[in-house]
C-alpha positions as CSV (number, residue, x, y, z in Angstrom):
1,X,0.0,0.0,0.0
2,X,1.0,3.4,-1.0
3,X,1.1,7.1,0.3
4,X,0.9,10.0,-1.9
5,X,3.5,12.8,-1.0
6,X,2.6,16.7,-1.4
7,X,3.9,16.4,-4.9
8,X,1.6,14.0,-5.8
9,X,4.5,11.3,-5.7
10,X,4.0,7.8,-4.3
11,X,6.1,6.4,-1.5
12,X,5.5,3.3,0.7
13,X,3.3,3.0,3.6
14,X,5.4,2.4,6.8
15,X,4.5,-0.9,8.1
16,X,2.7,-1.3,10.5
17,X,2.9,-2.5,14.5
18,X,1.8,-5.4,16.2
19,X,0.6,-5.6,19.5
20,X,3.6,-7.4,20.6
21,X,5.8,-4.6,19.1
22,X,3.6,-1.7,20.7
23,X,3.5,-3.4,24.2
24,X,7.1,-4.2,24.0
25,X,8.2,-0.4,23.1
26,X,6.0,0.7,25.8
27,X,7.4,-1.2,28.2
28,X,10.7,-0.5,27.0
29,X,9.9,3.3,27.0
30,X,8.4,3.5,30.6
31,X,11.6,1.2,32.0
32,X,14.0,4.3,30.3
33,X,11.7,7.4,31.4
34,X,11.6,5.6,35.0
35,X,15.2,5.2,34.7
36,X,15.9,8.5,33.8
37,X,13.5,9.8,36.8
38,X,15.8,7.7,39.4
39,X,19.0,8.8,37.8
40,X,18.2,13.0,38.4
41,X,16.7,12.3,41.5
42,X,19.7,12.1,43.5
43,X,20.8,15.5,41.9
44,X,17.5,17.2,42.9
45,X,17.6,16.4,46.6
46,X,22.0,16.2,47.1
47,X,21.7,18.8,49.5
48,X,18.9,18.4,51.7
49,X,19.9,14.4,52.0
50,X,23.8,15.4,52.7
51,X,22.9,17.7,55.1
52,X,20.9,15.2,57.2
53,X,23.3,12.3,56.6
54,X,27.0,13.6,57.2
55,X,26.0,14.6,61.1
56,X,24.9,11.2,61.2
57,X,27.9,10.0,59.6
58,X,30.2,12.1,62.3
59,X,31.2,14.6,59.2
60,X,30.2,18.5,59.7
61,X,27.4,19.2,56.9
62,X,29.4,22.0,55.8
63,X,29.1,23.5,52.1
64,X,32.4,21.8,51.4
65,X,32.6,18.6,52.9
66,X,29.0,18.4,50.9
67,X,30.5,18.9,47.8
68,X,32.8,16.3,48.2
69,X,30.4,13.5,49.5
70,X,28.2,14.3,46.6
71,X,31.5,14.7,44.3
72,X,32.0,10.7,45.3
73,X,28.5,9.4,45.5
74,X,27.8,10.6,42.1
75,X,31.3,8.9,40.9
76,X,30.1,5.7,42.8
77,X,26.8,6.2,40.5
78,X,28.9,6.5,37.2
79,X,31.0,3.4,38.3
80,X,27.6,1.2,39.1
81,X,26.9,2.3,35.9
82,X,30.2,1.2,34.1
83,X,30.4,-2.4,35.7
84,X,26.4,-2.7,34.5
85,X,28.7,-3.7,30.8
86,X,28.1,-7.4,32.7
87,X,24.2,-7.0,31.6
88,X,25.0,-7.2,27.8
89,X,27.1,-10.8,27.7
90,X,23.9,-12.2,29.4
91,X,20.8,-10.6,27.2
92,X,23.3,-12.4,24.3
93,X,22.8,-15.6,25.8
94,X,19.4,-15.8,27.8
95,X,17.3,-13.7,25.9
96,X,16.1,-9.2,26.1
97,X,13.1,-8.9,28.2
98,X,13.9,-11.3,31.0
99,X,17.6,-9.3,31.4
100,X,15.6,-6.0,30.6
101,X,13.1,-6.6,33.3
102,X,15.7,-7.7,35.9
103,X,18.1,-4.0,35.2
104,X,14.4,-2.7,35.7
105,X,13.8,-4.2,39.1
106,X,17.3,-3.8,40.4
107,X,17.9,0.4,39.8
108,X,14.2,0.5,41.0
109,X,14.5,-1.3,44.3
110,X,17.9,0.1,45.7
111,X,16.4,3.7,44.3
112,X,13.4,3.6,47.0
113,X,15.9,1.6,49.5
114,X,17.4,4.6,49.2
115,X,15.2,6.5,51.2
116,X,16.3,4.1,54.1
117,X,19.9,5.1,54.8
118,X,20.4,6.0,57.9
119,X,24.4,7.4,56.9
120,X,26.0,8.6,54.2
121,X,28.2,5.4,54.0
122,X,24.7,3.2,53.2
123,X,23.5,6.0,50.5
124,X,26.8,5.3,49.3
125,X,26.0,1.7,48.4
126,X,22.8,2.0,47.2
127,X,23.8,4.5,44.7
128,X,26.4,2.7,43.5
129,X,23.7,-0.7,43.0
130,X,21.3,1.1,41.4
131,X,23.6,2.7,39.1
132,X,24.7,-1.0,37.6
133,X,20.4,-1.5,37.1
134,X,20.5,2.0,35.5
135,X,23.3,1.3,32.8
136,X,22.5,-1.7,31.9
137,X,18.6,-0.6,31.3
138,X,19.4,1.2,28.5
139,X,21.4,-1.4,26.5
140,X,18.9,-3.6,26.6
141,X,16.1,-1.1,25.6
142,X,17.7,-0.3,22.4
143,X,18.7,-3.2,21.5
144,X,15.1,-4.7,22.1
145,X,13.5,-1.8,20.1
146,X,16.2,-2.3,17.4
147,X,15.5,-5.7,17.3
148,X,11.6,-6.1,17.2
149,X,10.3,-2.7,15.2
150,X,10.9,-3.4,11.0
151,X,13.2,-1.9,9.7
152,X,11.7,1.0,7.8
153,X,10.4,2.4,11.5
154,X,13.5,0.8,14.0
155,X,15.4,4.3,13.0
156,X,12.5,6.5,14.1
157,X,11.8,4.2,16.8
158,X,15.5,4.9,18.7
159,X,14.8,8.8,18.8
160,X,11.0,7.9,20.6
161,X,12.9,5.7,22.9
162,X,15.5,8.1,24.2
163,X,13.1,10.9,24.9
164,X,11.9,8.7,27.6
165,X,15.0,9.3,29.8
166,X,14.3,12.5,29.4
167,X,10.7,12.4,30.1
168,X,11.8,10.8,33.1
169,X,13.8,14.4,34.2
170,X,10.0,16.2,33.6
171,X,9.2,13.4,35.9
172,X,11.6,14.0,38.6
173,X,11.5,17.9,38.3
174,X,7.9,17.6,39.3
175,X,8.0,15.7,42.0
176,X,11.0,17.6,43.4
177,X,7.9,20.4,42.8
178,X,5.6,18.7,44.5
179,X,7.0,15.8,46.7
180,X,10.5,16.7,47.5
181,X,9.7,20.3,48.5
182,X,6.9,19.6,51.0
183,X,7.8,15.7,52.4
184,X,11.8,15.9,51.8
185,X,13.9,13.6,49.9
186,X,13.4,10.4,50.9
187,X,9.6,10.7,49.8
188,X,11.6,11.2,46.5
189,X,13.5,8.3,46.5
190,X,10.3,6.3,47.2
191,X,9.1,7.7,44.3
192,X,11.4,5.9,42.7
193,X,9.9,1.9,44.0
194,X,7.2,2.4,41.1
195,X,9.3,1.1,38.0
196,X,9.1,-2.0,40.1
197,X,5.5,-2.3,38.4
198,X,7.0,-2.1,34.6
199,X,9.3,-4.9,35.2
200,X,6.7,-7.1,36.7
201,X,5.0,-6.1,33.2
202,X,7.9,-6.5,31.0
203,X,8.7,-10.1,32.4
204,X,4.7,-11.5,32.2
205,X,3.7,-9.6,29.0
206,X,6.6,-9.1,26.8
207,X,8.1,-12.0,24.0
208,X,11.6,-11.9,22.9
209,X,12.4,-10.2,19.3
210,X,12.5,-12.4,16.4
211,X,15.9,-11.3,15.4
212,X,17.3,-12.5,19.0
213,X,15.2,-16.0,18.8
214,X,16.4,-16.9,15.3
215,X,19.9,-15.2,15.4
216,X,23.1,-17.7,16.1
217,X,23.7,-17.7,19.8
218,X,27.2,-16.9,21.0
219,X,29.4,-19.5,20.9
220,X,32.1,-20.5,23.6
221,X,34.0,-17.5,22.7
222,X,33.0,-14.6,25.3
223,X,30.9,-11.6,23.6
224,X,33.3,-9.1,25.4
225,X,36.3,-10.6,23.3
226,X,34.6,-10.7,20.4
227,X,33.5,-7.0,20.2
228,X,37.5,-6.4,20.2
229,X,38.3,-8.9,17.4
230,X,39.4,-7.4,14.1
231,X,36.2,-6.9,12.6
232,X,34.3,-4.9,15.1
233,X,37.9,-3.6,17.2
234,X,38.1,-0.1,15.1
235,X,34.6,0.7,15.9
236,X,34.2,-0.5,19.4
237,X,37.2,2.0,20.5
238,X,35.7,4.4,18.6
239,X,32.2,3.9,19.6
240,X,33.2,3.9,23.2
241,X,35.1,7.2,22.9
242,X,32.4,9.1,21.4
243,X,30.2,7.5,24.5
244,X,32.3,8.9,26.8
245,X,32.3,12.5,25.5
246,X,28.8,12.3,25.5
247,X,28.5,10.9,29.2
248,X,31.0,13.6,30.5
249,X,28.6,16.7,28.8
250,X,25.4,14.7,30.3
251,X,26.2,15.5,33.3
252,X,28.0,18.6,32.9
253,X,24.7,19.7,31.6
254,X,22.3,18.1,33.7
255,X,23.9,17.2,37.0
256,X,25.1,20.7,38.1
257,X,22.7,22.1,36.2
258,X,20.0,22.1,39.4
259,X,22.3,23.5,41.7
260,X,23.6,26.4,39.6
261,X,20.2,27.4,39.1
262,X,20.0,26.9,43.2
263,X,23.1,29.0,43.6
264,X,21.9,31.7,41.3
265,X,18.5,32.1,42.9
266,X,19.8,32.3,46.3
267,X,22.3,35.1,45.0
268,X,19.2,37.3,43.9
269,X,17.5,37.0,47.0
270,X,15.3,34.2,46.3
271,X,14.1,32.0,49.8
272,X,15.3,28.2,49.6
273,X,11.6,26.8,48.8
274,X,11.5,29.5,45.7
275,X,15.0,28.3,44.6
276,X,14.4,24.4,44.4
277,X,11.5,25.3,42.7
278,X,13.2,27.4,40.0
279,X,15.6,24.4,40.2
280,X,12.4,22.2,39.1
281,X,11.5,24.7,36.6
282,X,14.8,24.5,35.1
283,X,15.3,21.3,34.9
284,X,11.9,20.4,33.3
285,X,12.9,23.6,30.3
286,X,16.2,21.1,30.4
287,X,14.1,17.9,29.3
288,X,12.0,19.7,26.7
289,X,14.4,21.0,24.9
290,X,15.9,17.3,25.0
291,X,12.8,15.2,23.7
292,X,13.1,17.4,20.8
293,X,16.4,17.2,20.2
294,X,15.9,13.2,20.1
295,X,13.1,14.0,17.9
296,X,14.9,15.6,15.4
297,X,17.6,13.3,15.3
298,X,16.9,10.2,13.7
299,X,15.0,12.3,10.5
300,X,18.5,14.5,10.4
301,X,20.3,11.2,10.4
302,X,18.8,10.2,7.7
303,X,19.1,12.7,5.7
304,X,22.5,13.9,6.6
305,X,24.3,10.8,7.7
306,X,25.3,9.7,11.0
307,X,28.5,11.3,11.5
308,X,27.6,15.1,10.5
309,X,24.5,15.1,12.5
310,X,26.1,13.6,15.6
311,X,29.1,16.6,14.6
312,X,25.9,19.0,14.6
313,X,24.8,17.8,17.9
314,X,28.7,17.9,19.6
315,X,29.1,21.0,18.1
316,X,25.8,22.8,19.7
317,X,26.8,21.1,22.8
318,X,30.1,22.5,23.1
319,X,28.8,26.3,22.2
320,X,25.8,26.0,24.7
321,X,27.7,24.6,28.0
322,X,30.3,28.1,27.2
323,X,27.2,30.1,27.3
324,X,25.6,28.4,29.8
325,X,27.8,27.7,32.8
326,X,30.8,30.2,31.3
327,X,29.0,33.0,30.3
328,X,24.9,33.5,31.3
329,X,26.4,32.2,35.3
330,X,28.0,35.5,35.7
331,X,25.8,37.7,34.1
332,X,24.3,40.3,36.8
333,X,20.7,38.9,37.9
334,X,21.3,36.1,35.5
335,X,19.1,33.5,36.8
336,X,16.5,34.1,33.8
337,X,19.3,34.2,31.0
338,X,20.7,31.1,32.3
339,X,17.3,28.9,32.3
340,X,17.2,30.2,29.0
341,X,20.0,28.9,27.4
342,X,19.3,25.6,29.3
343,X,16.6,24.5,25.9
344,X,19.6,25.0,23.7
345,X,21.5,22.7,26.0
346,X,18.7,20.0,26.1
347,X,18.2,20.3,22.2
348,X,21.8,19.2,21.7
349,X,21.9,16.5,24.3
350,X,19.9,14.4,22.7
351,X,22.6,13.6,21.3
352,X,22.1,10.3,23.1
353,X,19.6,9.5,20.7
354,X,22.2,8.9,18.0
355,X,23.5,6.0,20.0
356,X,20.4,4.1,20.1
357,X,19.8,4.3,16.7
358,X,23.7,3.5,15.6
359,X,25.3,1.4,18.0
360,X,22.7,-1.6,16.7
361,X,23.7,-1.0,12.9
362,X,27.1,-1.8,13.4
363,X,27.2,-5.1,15.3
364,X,25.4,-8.6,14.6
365,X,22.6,-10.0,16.8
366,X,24.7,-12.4,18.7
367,X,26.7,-9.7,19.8
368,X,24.4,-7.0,19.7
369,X,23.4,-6.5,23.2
370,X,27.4,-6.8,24.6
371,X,28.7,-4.3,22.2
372,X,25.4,-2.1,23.3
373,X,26.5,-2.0,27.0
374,X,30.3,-2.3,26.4
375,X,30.0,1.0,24.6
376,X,27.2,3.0,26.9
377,X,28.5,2.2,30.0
378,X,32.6,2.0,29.8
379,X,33.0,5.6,29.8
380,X,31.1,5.8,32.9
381,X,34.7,5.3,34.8
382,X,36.1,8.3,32.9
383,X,32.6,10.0,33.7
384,X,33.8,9.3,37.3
385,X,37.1,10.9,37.5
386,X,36.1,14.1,35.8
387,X,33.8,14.5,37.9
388,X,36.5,14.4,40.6
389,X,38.1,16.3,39.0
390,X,35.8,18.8,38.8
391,X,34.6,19.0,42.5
392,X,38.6,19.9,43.1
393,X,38.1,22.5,40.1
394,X,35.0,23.5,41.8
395,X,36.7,23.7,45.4
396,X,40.1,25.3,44.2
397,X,38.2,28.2,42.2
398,X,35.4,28.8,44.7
399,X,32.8,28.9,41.8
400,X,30.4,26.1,39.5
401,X,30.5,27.7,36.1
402,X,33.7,28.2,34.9
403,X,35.2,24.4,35.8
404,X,32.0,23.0,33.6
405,X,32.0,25.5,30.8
406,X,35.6,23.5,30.7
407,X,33.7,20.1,29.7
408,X,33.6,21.3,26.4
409,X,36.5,20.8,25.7
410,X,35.4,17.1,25.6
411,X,32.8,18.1,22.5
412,X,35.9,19.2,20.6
413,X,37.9,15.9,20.9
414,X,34.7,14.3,19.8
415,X,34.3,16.6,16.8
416,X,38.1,15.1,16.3
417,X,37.1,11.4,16.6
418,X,33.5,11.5,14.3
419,X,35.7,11.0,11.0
420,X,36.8,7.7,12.5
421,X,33.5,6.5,13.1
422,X,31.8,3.9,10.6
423,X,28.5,5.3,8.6
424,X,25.5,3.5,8.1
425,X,23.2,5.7,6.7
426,X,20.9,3.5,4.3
427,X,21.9,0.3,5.8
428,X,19.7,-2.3,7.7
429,X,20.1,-3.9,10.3
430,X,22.5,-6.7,10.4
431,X,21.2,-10.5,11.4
């Protein structure tokens, strides 16, 4: 069956969805938007929750030692999220949904135990669990939609996957509204029990993707190896490079976002209550501007290629976080500037999008899944020590913006690495 065009030309009718492929990207989409709700979380309530827990902890809540403690719990979080590479080996072997649905139920039920710790040391460890549920979540959504949507919708499909995550910061911004400013953060961390719910769903409801049941299984030579061997080395180092640059602007852009807007709101007189929600406020402008970057993406992809829109997308980046944290942070009464230029800074990060759409082209199904989380989650370690890195930036210079206006740095050695990547515009996807 045809469409007619505006022209009057006919093109093909995009084909249709089953149930089976509806339910799945549903369930696929709520497990990333609930995901990205648990992962901001911890960023909206940092203070209030290390204020409480260092006393307990026999550590003086002071402004500095609370930037350190939230310096290493949030490099704990990135290295949770690096080891959760283990997820991919065994979604290779034992199947998407079933692995998808336990990275669901883990990063859910240490996010509302969360809300239990009694001292920073047992905050510590929950963070760092549910970061190896969060990482690994992601990996196994794209792959899943990848492999179960036809190909003449899987492209379009990646970018309305990745603007769950982002949905998920809406999410958390409004409870941090709501919740978090009138019962206190660990009402927000039992916020985050409810994706418990999706992976009950995913495991009873959801069947495995064709390409995964009928594909070769991997054979006695481990996945992780295999992702390095001459055919797929070039593009795995490359892969996980660009990762990385993205992972260290995400949370440039989004971590510290939150409290810059805290800090700048406090500075023009603002009361506490008024400043987290202008922190809220911020953060949901943050996750607009990002669903529609992820929106664009995949049609710009197509059109453009792979490697110059994900070039676009590095390059806005690198221009936005300058303006952002280096510029509009120092304006006189810059709060409103600031929040501003934070739609410009979501636009570009979705970025991510590219991944979920390109990683899948460039590795077969039997490795597939390993390759996914190899390259999403192994620049999470590098993602850690920068962000050391920048709490001592932070503490040396006595300010926020200039040491993250720095990350952009990053986008520039990515714009350096894009040539080296392999295009796949006008491919499908590989058995």
């Amino acid at each position: 069956m045809n469409q007619t065009t505006a022209g009057g030309a006919a093109r093909p009718a995009r084909t249709p969805l089953n149930t089976q492929q509806i339910r799945g990207f549903w369930a696929a989409w709520f497990g990333w938007t609930l995901d990205g709700m648990d992962s901001i979380i911890y960023a909206l309530v940092l203070v209030p929750a290390l204020t409480e827990l260092l006393p307990r902890s026999g550590i003086a809540a002071t402004p500095a030692h609370i930037g350190l403690a939230g310096s290493i719990l949030f490099a704990l979080f990135l290295v949770g999220w690096g080891l959760s590479f283990i997820w991919g080996p065994i979604a290779d072997r034992f199947g998407r949904t079933r692995v998808l649905a336990a990275t669901i139920f883990g990063y859910a039920l240490f996010t509302g135990l969360a809300a239990m710790s009694q001292n920073v040391w047992e905050l510590a460890v929950f963070r760092l669990l549910a970061g190896i549920g969060i990482g690994g979540e992601w990996a196994l959504a794209g792959t899943f939609v990848a492999e179960s949507w036809p190909e003449d919708r899987r492209k379009m499909g990646a970018g309305f996957l990745q603007t769950g995550y982002y949905a998920g910061f809406f999410i958390a911004a409004a409870l941090n509204f709501t919740v978090g400013a009138h019962y206190g953060w660990r009402a927000m961390f039992l916020c985050g029990l409810f994706p418990v719910v999706v992976s009950i769903y995913t495991m009873l409801k959801v069947g495995e993707p064709d390409k995964w049941e009928h594909a070769a299984k991997p054979t006695r030579r481990s996945p992780l190896s295999e992702i390095f061997s001459a055919q797929y080395r070039r593009r795995t180092l490359v892969n996980s490079t660009l990762l990385t640059v993205a992972i260290i602007g995400l949370w440039a852009g989004a971590v510290y976002e939150p409290a810059a807007i805290i800090q700048l709101a406090l500075k023009q007189g603002m009361s506490h209550l008024q400043a987290v929600h202008m922190a809220s406020i911020g953060t949901g402008i943050l996750s607009i501007g990002t669903i529609l970057g992820c929106l664009a993406l995949p049609p710009m992809a197509e059109r453009f290629g792979r490697k110059n829109t994900l070039s676009l997308y590095f390059l806005g980046m690198a221009i936005c976080i300058v303006i952002s944290f280096g510029w509009a942070f120092y304006v006189p009464n810059g709060l409103d500037v600031f929040i501003a230029t934070l739609f410009f800074l979501g636009f570009f990060g979705g970025n991510f999008a590219m991944f979920s759409l390109w990683l899948p082209e460039q590795y077969e199904t039997r490795v597939r899944a390993t390759a996914f989380a190899f390259n999403t989650s192994i620049g999470r370690f590098l993602g850690a020590a920068v962000n050391f890195i920048l709490a001592a930036a932070v503490g040396h210079m006595g300010t926020l913006g200039t040491p993250v206006a720095w990350t952009a740095v990053a986008f520039v050695a990515g714009l350096l690495v894009i040539p080296f990547a392999l295009e796949t515009r006008g491919e499908v996807l590989p058995s």
